[in-house]
Backbone as ProteinMPNN parsed JSONL, in Angstrom:
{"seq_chain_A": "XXXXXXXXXXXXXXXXXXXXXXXXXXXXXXXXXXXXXXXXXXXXXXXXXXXXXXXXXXXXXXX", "coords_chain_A": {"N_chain_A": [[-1.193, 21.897, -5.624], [-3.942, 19.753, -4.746], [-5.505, 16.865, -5.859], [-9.016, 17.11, -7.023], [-11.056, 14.731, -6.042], [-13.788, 12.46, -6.995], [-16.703, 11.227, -5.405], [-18.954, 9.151, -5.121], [-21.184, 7.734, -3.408], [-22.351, 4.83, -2.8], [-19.857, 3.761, -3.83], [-18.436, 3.66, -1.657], [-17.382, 1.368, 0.324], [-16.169, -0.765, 2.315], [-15.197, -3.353, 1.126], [-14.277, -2.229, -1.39], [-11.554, -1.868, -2.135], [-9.648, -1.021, -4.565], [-10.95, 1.756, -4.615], [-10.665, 2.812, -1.78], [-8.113, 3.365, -1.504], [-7.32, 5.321, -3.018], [-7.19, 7.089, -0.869], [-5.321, 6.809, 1.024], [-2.106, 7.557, 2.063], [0.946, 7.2, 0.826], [2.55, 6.173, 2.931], [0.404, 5.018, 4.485], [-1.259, 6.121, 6.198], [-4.638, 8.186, 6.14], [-5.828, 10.387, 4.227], [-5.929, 13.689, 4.454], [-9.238, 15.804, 4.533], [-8.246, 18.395, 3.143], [-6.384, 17.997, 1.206], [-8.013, 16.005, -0.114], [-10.527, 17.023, -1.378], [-12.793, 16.428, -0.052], [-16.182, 16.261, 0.987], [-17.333, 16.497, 4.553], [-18.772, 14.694, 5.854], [-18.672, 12.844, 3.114], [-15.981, 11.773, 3.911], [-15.8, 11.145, 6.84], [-17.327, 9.155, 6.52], [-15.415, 7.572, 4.641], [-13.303, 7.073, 6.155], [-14.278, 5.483, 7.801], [-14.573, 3.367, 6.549], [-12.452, 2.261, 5.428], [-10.678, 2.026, 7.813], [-12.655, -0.602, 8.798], [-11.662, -1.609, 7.005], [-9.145, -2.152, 7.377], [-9.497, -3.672, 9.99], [-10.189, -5.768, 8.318], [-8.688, -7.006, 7.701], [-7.964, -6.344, 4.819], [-6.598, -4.153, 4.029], [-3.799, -2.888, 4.806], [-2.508, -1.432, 7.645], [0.257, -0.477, 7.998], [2.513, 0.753, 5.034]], "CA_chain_A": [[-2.632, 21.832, -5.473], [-4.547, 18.517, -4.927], [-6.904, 17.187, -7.504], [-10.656, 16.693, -6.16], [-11.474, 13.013, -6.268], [-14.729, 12.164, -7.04], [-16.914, 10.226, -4.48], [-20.309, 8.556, -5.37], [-21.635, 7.615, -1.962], [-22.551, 4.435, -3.203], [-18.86, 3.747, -3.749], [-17.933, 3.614, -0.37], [-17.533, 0.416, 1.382], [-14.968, -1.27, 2.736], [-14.589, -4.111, 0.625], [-14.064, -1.766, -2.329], [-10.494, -1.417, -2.275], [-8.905, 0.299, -4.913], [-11.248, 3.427, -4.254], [-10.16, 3.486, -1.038], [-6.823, 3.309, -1.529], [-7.126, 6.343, -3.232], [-7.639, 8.174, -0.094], [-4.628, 6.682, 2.104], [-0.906, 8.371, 1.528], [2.017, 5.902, 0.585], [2.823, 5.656, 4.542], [-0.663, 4.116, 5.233], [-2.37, 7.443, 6.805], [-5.856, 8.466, 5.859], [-5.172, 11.503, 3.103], [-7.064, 14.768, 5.35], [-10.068, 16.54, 3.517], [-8.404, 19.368, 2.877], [-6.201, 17.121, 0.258], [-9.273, 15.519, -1.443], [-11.497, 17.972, -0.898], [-14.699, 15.81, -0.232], [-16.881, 16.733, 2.001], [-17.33, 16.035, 5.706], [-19.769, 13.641, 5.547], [-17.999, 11.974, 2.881], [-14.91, 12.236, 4.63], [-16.332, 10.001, 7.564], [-17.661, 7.419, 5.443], [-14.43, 7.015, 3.651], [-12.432, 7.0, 7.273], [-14.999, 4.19, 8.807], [-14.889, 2.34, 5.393], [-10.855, 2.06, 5.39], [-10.573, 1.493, 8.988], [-12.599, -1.024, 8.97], [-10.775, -2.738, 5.935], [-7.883, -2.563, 7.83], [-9.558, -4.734, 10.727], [-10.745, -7.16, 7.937], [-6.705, -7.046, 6.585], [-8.177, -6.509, 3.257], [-5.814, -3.04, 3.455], [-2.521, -2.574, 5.74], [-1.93, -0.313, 8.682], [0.978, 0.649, 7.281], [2.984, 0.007, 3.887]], "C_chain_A": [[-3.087, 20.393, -5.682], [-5.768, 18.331, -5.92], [-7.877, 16.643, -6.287], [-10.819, 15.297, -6.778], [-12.955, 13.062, -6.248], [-15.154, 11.339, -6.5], [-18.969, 10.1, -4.714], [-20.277, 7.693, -3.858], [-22.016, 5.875, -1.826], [-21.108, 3.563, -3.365], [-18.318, 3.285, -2.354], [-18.089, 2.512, 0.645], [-16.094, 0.221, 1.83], [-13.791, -2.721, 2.046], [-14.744, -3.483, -1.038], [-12.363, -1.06, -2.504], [-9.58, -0.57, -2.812], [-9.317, 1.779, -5.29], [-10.64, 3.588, -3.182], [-8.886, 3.775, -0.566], [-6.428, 4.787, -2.387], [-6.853, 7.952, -2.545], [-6.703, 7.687, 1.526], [-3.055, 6.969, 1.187], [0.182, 6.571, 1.6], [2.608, 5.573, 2.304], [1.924, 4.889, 5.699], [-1.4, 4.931, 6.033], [-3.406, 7.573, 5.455], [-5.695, 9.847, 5.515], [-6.565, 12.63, 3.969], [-7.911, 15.201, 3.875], [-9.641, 17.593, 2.888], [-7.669, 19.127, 1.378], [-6.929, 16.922, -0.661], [-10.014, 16.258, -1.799], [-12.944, 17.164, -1.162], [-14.897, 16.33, 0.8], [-16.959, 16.255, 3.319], [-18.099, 14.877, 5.88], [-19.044, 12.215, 4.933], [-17.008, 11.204, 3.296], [-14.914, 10.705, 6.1], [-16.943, 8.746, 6.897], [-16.184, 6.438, 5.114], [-13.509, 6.422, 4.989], [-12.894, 5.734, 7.845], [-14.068, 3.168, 7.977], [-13.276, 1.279, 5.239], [-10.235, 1.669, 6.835], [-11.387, -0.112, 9.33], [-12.299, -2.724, 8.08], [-9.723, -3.152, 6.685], [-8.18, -3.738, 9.37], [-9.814, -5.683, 10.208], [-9.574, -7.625, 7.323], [-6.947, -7.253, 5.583], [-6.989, -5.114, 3.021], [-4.954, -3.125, 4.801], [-2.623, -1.48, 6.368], [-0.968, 0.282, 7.821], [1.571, 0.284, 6.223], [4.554, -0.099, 4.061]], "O_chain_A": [[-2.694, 19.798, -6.685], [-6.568, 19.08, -6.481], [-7.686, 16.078, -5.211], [-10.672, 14.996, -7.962], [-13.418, 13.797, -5.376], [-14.508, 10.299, -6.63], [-19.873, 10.892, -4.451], [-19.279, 7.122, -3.418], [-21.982, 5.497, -0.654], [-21.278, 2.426, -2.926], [-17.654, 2.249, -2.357], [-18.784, 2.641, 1.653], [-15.129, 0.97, 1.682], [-12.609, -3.033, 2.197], [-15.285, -4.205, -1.876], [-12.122, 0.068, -2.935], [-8.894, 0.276, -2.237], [-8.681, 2.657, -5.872], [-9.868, 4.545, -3.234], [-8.592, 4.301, 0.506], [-5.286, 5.246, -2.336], [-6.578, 9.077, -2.963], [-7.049, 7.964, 2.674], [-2.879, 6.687, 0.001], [0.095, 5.467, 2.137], [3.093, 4.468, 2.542], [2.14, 4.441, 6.825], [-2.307, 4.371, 6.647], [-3.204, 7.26, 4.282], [-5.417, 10.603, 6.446], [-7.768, 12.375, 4.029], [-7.568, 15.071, 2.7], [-10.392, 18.011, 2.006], [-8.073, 19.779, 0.415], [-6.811, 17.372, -1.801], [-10.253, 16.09, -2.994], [-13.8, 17.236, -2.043], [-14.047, 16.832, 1.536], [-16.454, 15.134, 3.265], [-17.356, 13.935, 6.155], [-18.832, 11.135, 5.485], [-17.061, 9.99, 3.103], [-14.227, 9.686, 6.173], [-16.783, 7.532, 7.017], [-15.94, 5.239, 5.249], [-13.007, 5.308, 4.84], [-12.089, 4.943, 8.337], [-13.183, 2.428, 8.406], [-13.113, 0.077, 5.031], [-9.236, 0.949, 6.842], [-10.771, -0.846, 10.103], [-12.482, -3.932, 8.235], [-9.355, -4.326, 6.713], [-7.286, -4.482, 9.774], [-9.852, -6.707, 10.89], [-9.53, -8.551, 6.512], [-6.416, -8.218, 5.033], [-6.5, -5.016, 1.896], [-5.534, -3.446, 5.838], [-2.835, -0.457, 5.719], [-1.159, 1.247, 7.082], [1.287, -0.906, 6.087], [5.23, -0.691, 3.219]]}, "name": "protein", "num_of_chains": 1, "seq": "XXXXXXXXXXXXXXXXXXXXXXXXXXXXXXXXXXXXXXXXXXXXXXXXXXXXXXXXXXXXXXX"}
């Protein structure tokens, strides 16, 4: 069973790194909702936020 991560909305950028590193698997994929269990909403935030870290190479494609 996955633990629920807590997500303050507020939280969520891109140049906030080691939250969102909380929410990509040791192979550099984007950990599904059903994992974290945040919400959809959140869910997309967190996906933009980390995608577009990875175009600013503040976070790696893959590890």
């Amino acid at each position: 069973m996955a633990k629920r991560i807590e997500v303050n909305t507020l939280q969520i950028d891109y140049k906030n790194i080691k939250f969102l590193k909380q929410f990509i698997s040791r192979y550099g994929k984007i950990i599904s909702r059903q994992y974290t269990k945040v919400s959809l909403k959140d869910q997309k935030k967190i996906s933009r936020a980390i995608k577009n870290a990875r175009y600013m190479a503040l976070v790696p494609y893959v590890r």
